[in-house]
C-alpha positions in Angstrom: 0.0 0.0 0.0 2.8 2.5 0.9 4.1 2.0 -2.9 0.6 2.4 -4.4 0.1 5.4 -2.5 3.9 6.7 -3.4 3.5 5.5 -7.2 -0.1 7.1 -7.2 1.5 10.6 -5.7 4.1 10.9 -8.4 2.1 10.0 -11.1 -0.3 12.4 -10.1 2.7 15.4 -9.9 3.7 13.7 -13.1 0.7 13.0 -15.6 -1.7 15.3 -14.5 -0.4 17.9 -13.4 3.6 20.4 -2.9 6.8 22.6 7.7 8.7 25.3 5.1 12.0 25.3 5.0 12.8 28.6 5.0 9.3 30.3 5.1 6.8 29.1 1.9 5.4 31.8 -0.6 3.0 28.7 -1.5 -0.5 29.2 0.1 -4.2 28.6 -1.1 -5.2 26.1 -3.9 -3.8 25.5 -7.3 -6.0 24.0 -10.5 -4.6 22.0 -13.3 -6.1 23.1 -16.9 -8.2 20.4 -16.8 -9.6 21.1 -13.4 -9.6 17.8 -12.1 -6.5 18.0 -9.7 -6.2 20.2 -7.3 -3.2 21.2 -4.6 -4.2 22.7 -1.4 -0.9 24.0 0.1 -1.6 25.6 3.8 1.4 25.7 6.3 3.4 23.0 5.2 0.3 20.6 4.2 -0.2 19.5 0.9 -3.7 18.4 0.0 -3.8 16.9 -3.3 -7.1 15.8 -4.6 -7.3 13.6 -7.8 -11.1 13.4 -9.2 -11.9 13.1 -5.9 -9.3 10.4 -4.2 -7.3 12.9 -1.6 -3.6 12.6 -0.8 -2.8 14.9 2.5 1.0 14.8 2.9 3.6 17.5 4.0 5.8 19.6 1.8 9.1 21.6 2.2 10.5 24.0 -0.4 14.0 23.9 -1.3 16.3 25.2 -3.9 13.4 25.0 -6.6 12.8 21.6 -5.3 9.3 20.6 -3.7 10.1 17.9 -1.1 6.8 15.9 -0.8 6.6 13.2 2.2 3.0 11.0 2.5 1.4 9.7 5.1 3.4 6.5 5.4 6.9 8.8 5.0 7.5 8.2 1.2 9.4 11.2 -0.5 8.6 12.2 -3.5 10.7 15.2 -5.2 10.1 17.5 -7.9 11.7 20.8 -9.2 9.0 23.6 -8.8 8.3 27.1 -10.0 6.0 29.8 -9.0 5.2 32.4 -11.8 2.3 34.9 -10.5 -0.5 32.7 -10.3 1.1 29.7 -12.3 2.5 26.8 -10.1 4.4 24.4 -12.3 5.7 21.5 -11.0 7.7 18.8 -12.5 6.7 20.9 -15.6 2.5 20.9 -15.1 0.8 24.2 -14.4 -1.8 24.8 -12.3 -3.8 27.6 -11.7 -4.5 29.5 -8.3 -8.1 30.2 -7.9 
């Protein structure tokens, strides 16, 4: 279950589309274009919801790198940017509403 979950998580970051080290600039929700996944990011908590299926896990920021750890302590890692109100990460946009 802890790879599913881990697996499911990157794919997630990956096809569809995250504690602050060092203070986060990321707060409020994020859309992808097609409006079926969402990230939630409020102080350090990541809420990702996939078509309804939610992830909660924790999220660091660090040298344009989005540290990611899920409930059962999997790391995930992905280079981020934030552009006004674009969030790419691991090259996927999403939207801030």
């Amino acid at each position: 279950m802890k790879k599913l979950l881990a697996v499911l998580l990157g794919l997630a970051l990956v096809i569809t589309m995250a504690a602050c080290g060092g203070g986060s600039a990321l707060r409020g929700t994020y859309t992808d274009a097609s409006g079926m996944v969402s990230q939630s990011f409020s102080g350090g908590k990541l809420t990702t919801n996939m078509g309804g299926w939610i992830v909660e896990s924790t999220y660091e920021l660090k040298d344009g790198v989005m540290v990611i750890t899920d409930a059962d302590g999997e790391v995930t890692q992905a280079p981020y940017s934030l552009d006004g109100k674009t969030l790419t990460i691991d090259g996927v946009e999403y939207y801030k509403k």
